[in-house]
C-alpha positions as CSV (number, residue, x, y, z in Angstrom):
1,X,65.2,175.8,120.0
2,X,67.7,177.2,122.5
3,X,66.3,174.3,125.2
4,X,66.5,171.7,122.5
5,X,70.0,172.7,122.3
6,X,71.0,172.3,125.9
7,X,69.1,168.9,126.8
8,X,70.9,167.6,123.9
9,X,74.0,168.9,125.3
10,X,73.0,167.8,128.5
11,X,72.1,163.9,127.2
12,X,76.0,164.1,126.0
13,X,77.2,163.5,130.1
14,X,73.9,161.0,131.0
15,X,74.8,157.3,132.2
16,X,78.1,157.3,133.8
17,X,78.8,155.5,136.6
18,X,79.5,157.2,140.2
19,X,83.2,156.0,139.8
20,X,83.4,158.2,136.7
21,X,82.3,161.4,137.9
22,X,84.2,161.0,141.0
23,X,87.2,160.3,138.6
24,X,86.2,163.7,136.8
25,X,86.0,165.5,140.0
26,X,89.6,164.7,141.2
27,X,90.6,165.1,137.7
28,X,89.4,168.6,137.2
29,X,90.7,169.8,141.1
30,X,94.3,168.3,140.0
31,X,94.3,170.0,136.7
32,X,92.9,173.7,137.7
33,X,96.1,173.6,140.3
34,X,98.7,172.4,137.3
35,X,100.3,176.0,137.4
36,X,103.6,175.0,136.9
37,X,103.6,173.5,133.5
38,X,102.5,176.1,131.5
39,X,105.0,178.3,133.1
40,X,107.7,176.1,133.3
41,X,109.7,177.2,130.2
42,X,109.4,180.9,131.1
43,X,110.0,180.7,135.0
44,X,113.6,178.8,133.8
45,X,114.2,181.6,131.4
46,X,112.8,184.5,133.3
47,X,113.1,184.0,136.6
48,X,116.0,181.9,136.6
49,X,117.6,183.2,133.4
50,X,119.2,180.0,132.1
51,X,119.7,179.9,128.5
52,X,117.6,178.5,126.0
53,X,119.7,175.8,125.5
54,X,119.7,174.6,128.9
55,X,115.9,175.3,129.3
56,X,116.0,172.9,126.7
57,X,117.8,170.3,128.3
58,X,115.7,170.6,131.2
59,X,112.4,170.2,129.2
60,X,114.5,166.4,128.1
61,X,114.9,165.5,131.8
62,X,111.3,166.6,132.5
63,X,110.1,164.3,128.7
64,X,112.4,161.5,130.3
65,X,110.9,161.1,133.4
66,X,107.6,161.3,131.9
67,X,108.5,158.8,129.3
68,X,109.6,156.4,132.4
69,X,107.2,157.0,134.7
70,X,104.7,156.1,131.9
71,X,106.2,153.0,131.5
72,X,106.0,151.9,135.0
73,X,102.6,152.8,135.7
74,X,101.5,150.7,132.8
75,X,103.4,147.7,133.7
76,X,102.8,148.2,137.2
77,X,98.9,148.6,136.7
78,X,99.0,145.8,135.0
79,X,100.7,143.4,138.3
80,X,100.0,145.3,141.4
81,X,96.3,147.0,140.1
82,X,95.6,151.0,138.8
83,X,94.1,151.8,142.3
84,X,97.5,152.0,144.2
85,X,99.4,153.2,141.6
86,X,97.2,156.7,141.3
87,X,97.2,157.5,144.9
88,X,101.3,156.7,145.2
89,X,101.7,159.0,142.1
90,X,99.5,161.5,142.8
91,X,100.5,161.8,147.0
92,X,104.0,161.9,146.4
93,X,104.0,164.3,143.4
94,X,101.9,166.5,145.7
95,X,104.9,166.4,148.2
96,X,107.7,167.0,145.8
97,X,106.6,169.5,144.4
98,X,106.8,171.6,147.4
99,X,110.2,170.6,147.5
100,X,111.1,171.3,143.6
101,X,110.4,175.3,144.0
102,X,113.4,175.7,145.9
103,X,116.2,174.1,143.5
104,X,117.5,176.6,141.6
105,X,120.7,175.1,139.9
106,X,120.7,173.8,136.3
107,X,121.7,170.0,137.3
108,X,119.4,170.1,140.1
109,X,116.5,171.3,138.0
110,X,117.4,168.4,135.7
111,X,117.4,165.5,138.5
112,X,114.2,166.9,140.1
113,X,112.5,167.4,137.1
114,X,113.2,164.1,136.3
115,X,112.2,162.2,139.8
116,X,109.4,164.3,139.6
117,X,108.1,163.2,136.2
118,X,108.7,159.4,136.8
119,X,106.3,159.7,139.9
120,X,103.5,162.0,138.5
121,X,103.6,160.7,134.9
122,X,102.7,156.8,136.4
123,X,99.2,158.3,137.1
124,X,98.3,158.1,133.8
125,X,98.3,155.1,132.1
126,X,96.7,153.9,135.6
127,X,93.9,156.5,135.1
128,X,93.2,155.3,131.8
129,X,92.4,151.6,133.3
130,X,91.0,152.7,135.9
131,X,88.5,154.1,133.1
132,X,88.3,151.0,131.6
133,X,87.3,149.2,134.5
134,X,84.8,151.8,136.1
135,X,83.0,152.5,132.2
136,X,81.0,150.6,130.2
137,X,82.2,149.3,126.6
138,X,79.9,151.4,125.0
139,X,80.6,154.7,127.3
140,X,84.3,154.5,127.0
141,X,85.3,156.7,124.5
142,X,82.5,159.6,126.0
143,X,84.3,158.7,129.6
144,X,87.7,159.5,128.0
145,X,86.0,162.4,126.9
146,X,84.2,163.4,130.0
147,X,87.4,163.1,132.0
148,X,89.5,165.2,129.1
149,X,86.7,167.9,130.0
150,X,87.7,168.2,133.2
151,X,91.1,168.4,132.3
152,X,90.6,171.0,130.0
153,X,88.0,173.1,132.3
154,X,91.1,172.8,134.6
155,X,93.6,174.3,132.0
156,X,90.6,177.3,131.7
157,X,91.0,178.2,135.0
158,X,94.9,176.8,135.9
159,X,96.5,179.2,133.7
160,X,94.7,182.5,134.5
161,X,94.8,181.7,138.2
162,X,98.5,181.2,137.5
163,X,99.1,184.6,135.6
164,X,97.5,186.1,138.6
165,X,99.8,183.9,141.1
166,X,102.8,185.0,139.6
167,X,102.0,188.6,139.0
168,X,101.7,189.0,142.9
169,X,103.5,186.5,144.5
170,X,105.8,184.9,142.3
171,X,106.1,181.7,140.7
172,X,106.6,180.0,144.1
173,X,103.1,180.0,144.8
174,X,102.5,178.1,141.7
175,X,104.3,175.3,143.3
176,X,102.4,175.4,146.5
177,X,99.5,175.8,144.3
178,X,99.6,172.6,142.6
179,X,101.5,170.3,145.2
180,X,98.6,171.3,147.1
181,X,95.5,169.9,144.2
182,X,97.7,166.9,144.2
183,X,97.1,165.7,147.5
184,X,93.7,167.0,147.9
185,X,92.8,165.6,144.5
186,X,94.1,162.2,145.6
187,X,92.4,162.1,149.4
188,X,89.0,162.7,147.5
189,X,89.9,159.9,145.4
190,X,90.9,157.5,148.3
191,X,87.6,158.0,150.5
192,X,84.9,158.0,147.8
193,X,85.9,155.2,145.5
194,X,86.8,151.6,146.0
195,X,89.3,149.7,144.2
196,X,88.2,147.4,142.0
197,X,90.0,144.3,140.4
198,X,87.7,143.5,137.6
199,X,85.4,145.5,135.3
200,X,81.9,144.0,135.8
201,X,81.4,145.4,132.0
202,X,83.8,143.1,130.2
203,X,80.9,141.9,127.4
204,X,81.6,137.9,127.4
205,X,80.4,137.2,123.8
206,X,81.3,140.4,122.1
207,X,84.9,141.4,123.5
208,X,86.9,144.6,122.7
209,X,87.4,144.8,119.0
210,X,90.7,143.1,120.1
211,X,93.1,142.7,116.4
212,X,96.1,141.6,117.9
213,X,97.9,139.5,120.6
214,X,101.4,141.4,121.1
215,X,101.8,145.4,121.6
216,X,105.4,144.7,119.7
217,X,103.7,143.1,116.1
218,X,100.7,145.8,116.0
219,X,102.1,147.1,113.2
220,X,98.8,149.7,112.8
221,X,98.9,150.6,116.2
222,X,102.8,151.7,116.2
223,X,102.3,154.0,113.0
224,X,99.5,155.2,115.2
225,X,101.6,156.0,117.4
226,X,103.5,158.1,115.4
227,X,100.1,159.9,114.3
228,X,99.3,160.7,118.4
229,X,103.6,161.7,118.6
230,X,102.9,164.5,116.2
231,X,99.7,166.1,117.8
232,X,101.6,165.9,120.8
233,X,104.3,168.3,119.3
234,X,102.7,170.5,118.0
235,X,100.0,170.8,120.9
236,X,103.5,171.0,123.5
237,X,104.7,174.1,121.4
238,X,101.4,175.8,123.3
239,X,103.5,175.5,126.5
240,X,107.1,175.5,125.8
241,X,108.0,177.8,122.7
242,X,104.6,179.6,121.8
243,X,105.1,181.2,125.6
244,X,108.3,182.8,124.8
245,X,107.3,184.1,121.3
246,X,104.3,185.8,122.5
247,X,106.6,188.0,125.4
248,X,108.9,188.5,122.8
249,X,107.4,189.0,119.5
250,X,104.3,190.6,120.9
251,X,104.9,191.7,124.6
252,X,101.8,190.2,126.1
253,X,101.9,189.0,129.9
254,X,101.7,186.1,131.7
255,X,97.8,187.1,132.4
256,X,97.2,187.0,128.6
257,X,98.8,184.4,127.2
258,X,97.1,182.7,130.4
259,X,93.7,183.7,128.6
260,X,94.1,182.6,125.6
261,X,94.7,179.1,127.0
262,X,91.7,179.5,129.3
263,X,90.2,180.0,125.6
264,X,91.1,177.0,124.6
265,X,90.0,175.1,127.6
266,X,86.3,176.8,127.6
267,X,86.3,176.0,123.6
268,X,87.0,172.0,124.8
269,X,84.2,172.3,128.0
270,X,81.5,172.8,125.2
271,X,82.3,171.8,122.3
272,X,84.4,168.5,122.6
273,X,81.7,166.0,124.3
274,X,78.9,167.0,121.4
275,X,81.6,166.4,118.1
276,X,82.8,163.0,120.0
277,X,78.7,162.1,120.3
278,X,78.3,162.8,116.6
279,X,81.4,161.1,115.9
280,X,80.1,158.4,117.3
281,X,76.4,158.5,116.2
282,X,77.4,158.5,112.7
283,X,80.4,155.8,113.2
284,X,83.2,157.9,111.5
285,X,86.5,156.6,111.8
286,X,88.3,157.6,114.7
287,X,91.2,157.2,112.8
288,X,89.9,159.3,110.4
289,X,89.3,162.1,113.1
290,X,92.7,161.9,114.3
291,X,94.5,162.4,111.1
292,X,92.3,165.4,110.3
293,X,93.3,166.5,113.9
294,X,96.6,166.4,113.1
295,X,95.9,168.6,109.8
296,X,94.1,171.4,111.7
297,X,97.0,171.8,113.9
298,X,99.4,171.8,111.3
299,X,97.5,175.0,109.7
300,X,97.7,176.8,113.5
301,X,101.5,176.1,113.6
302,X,101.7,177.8,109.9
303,X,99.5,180.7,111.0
304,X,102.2,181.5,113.5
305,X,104.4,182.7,110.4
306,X,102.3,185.6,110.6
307,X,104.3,188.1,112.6
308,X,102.8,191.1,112.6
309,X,99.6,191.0,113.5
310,X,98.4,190.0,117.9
311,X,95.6,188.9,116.7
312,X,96.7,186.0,114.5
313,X,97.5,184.4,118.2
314,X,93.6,183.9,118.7
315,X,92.7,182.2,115.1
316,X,96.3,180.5,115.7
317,X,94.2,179.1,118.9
318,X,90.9,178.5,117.1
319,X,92.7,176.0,115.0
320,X,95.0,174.3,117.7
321,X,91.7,174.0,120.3
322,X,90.1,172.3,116.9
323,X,92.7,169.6,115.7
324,X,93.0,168.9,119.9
325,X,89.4,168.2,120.1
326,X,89.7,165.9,116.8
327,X,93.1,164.2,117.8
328,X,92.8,163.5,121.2
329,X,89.7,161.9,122.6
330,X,89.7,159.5,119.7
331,X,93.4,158.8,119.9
332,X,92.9,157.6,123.6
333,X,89.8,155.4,122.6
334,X,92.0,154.0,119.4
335,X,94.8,153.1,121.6
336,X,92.6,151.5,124.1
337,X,90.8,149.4,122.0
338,X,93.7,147.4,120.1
339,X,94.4,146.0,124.2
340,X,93.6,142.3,124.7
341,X,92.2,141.8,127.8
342,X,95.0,142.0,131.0
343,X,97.1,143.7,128.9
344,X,95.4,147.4,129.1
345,X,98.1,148.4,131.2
346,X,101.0,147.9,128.4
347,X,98.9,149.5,125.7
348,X,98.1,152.4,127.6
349,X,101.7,152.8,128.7
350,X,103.0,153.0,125.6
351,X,100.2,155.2,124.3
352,X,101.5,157.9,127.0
353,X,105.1,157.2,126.4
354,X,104.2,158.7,122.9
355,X,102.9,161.9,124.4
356,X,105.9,162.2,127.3
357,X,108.5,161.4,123.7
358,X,106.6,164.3,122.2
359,X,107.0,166.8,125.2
360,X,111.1,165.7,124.8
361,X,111.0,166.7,121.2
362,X,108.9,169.5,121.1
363,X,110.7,171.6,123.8
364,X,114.5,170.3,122.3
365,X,113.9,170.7,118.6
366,X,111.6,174.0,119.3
367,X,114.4,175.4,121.7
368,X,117.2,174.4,119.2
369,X,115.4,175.4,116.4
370,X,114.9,178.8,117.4
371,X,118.2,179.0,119.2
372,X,120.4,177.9,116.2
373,X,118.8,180.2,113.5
374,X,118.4,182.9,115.9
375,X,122.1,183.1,116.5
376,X,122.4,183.1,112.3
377,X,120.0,184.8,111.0
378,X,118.4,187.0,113.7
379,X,115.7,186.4,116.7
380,X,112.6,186.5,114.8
381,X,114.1,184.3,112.1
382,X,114.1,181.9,114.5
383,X,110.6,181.5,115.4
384,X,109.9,181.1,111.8
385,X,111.9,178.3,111.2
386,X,110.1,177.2,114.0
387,X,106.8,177.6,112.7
388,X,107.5,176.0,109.7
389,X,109.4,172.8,110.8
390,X,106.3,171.9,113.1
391,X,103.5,172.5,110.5
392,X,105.5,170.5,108.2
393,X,105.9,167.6,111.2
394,X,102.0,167.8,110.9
395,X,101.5,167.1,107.4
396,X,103.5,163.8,108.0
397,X,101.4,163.3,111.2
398,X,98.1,163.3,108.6
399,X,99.4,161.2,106.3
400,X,100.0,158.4,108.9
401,X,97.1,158.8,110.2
402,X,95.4,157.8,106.8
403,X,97.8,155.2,106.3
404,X,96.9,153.9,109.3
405,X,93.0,153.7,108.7
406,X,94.1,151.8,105.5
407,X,96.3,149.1,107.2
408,X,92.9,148.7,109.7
409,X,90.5,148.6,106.7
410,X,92.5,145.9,105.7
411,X,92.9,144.1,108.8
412,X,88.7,144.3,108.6
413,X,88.6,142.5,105.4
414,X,91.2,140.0,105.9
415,X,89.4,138.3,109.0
């Protein structure tokens, strides 16, 4: 039974191309050295005591910069190809952020945080054609999924390995850390795989299940949009907000709130590739999954209104880890597959663009949140608002995702 088990697990990662795992490789050395981002908001408040307000604004420049340099690696993967635009982004970011650990002023923070963004955050609308031109049609989703795995493995051990960083040597060494898996991420990427202009897979008499000619008239795909926004809130809160509360409400350490993200990213390495296979197997709506993603995380953000009791903070996780393995894989894959052909790029950069909007809102409306009702009612009162305003955001974020799947069940019966 047991052996059953794992060769069907196992038949879950079989016939990917060499490009792919590579891909996965680079993907998961990058990701295990991304130390800094889950630290971020408490190495500004903590080690560099600026206010909440200001980490807020901070958390904007990084959003910004994300929301640009999303923008330009679509377009620009779209003219010049993915290839160059993942080993520019990835290099540079690598060298910057050696640099970035030694500003220390607010306004500096801001401009670096900002350069920095534009440059690392083109990688990944370029990743995500890269994808589509290294992965077969009917593999694509399980490649989005495959590479999310490595992400997520890299979040499992990132975060520990950063508790442990900055217990003994500070956060500086997170920034070493990860500049470092940049560039040796990207030098693995340059000597093992070619670049390619054209997918050999592009299936000449059964295209993409292409809907629409213009990103700017996809009505369906911009309410979407809205739908992947959401998720991307409330999954942000994990990094900016729900790292502070747990210091303050329930005096854990950096160490343990790293743990229970590495629970999270083990939870993802096992369970995410076998629910996208039966997702699949029995043709559900990815729509569908995504809206009831949105839902799940909506419940962990209401959990958090429990605030007596550590251990809420694990079943809090159980449900976030849940609605991101629903919302996620299938949000890429729904994004991906509204793109005509050549136009990949601009789909994919605004599908990002969501996500890098999201991390803008979720650190300023959580930080202001908090911050405002704090002042006026008391700290914990704060968090509750908090708490509530996101789980609320959620609720909307299902709806449009239904919505959605409507509008496209109409789209199905009108052609």
């Amino acid at each position: 039974m047991l052996t059953t088990a794992f060769q069907r697990y196992i038949n879950n990662f079989r016939g990917f191309s060499r490009e792919i795992w590579i891909l996965t490789l680079i993907t998961f050395i990058n990701r295990a050295g991304t130390m800094v981002l889950p630290f971020l908001s408490k190495y500004l408040k903590e080690d560099l005591h600026f206010s909440y307000s200001e980490v807020g604004w901070i958390m904007v420049c990084f959003g910004t910069g994300s929301i640009i340099g999303s923008w330009l690696g679509g377009k620009l993967s779209d003219k010049i190809g993915f290839y160059k635009i993942m080993i520019f982004s990835l290099l540079t970011t690598g060298i910057l952020l050696f640099f970035v650990q030694f500003i220390h002023t607010f306004v500096g923070l801001c401009i670096g945080m900002f350069v920095l963004m534009i440059i690392a955050d083109m990688f990944r609308p370029a990743m995500f054609v890269s994808l589509g031109a290294y992965a077969k049609p009917e593999n694509r989703t399980r490649a989005l999924t495959l590479v999310r795995l490595a992400i997520n493995l890299g979040f499992a051990a990132g975060p520990a390995l950063g508790g442990i960083i900055i217990m003994t040597i500070g956060y500086a060494g997170l920034f070493w850390v990860d500049g470092a898996t940049c560039i040796i991420a990207i030098l693995i990427f340059w000597l093992k795989v070619k670049e390619k202009k054209k997918s050999p897979f592009i299936d000449k008499k059964h295209p993409d299940d292409v809907l629409t000619h213009s990103v700017f008239k996809d009505k369906p795909f911009w309410i979407f949009l809205f739908a992947c926004l959401v998720s991307g809130v409330l999954f942000f809160q994990c990094f900016t907000t729900i790292p502070l509360y747990h210091k303050e409400q329930f005096n854990l350490t950096e160490l343990q709130t790293g743990l229970l993200l590495t629970m999270n990213g083990l939870m993802i390495f096992f369970m995410e590739m076998p629910i996208v296979s039966y997702v699949e197997r029995n043709k559900i709506s990815k729509v569908k999954v995504v809206a009831f993603g949105c839902l799940l995380m909506a419940i962990s953000l209401f959990l958090m209104l429990v605030d007596s009791w550590a251990g809420i903070l694990v079943i809090m996780m159980l449900f976030m880890t849940f609605g991101e393995m629903f919302a996620f894989p299938f949000s890429n894959s729904v994004a991906l597959s509204r793109a005509p052909k050549g136009h990949e790029g601009r789909y994919m950069a605004i599908y990002t663009m969501s996500y890098s909007l999201a991390h803008i809102f979720s650190a300023k409306a959580g930080m202001g949140i908090i911050d405002y009702y704090s002042h006026k009612y008391g700290h914990l009162y704060g968090y509750q608002m908090n708490w509530l305003f996101m789980g609320i955001l959620g609720l909307l974020g299902m709806f449009s995702g239904f919505w959605v799947y409507r509008l496209i069940q109409k789209e199905s019966k009108d052609l």
